[in-house]
C-alpha positions as CSV (number, residue, x, y, z in Angstrom):
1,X,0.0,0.0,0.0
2,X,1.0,3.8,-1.1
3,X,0.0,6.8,0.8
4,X,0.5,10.2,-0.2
5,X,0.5,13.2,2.7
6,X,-1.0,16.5,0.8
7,X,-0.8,18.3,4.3
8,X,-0.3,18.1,7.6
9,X,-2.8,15.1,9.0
10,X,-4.0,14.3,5.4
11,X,-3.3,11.4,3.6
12,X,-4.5,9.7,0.5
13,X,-4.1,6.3,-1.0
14,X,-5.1,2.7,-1.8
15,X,-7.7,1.5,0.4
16,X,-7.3,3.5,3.6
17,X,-9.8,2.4,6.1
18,X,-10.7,4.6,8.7
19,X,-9.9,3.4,12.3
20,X,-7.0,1.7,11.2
21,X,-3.5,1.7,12.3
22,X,-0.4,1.6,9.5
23,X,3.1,1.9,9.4
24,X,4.1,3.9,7.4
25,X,8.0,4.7,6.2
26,X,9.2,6.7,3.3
27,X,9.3,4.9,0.1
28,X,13.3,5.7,-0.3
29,X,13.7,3.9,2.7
30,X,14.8,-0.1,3.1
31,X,12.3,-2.3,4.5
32,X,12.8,-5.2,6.8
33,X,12.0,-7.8,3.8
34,X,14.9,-6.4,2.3
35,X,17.2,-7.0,5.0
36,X,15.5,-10.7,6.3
37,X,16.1,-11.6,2.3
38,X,19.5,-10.3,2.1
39,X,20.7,-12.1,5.2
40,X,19.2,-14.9,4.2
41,X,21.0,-14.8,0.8
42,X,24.4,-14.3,3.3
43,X,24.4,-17.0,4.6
44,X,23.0,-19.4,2.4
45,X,25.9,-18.1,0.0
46,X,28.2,-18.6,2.4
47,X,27.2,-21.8,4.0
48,X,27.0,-23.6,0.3
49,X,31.1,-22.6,0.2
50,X,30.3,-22.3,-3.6
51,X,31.9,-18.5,-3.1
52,X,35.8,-17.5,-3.9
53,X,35.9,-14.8,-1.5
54,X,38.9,-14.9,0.7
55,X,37.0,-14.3,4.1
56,X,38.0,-15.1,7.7
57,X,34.5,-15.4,8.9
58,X,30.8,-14.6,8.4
59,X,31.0,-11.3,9.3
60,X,34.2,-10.5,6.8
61,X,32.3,-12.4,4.1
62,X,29.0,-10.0,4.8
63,X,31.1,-7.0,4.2
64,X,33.0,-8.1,1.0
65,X,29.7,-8.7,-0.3
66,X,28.6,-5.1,0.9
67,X,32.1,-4.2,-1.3
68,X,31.9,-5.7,-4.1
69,X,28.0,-6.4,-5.0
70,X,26.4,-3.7,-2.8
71,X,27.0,0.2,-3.1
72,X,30.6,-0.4,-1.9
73,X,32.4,2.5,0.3
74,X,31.8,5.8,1.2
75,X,33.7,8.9,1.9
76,X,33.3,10.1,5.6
77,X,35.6,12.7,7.3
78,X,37.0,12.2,10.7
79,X,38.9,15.1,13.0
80,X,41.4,12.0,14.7
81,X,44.3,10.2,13.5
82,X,43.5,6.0,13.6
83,X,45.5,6.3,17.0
84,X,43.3,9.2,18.5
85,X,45.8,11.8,18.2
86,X,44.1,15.2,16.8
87,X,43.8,15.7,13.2
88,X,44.7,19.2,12.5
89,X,42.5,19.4,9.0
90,X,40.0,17.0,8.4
91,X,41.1,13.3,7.8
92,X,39.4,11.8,4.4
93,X,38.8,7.9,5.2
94,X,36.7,5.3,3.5
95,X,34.5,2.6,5.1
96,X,32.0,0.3,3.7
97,X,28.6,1.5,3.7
98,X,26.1,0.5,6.3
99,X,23.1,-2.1,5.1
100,X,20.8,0.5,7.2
101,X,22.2,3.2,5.1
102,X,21.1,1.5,1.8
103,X,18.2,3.1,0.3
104,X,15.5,0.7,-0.6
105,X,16.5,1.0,-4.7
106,X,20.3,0.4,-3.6
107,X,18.8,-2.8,-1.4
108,X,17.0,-4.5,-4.4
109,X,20.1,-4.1,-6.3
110,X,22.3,-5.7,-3.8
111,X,19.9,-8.4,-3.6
112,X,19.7,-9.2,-7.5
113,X,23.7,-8.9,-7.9
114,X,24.1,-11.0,-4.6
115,X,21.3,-13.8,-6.5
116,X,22.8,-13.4,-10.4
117,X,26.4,-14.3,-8.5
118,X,24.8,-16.9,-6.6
119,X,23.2,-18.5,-9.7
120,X,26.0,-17.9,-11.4
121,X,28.6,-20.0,-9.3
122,X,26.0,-22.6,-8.7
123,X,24.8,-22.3,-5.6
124,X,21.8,-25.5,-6.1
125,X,20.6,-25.9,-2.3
126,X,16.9,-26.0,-1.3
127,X,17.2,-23.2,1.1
128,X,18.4,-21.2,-1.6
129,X,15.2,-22.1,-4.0
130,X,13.4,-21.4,-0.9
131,X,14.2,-18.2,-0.6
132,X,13.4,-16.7,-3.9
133,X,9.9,-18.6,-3.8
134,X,9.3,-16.5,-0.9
135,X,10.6,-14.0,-2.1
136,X,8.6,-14.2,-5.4
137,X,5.4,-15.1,-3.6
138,X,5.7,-11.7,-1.5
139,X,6.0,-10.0,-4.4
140,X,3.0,-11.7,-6.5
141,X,1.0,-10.5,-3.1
142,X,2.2,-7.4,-3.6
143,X,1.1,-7.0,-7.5
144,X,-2.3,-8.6,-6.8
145,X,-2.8,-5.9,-3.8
């Protein structure tokens, strides 16, 4: 469901029922499907062992992932040194960008890079298949709402 707020306390869209409650958040924004299906993906990926990353553990395979199929890094400026000395101009430093920082367009295009590579090295489990059936049942829900 869509809503649109012409003003303040007025809202429009599909089938809005007085008396009842909805959560609303902006459309830009990720949604918790998103992150439940990209997790998922995670560590379905990584348990199959089908992947050629180089990572230590779970949590170093998430944010190669993040690197190399997601939006990657972002520029951030800090006023320390690694160390905690004082910077005496801003430092400009790197890290890779947050999954709640994705917008929900830069989530759906994690999650199709993160399924083509998947598909692509042959990841074949039934956890995997059971994944994108639910995934493609929430969407059919979705179009026949």
């Amino acid at each position: 469901m869509r809503i649109l707020v012409t003003r303040p306390n007025v809202f429009t869209g599909d089938d809005l029922v007085v008396g009842e409650v909805y959560d609303v958040i902006p459309v830009d924004d990720g949604t918790d499907r998103q992150t439940r299906a990209f997790h998922a993906l995670l560590q379905e990926y990584w348990r199959s062992g089908c992947h050629s990353y180089d990572a230590k553990s779970f949590e170093h395979f998430r944010e190669l992932i993040k690197l190399y199929l997601g939006v990657g890094a972002e520029k951030y400026y800090s006023l320390v040194h690694d160390d905690g000395r004082p910077a005496l101009n801003p430092i400009i430093s790197w890290r890779i960008k947050s999954w709640s920082r994705y917008s929900k367009k830069e989530r759906k295009e994690a999650i199709d890079r993160l399924i083509a590579e998947m598909e692509t090295v042959g990841v074949q489990s039934k956890k995997f298949y059971e994944i994108l059936q639910g995934m493609e049942n929430k969407q059919e829900e979705k179009t026949e709402k």
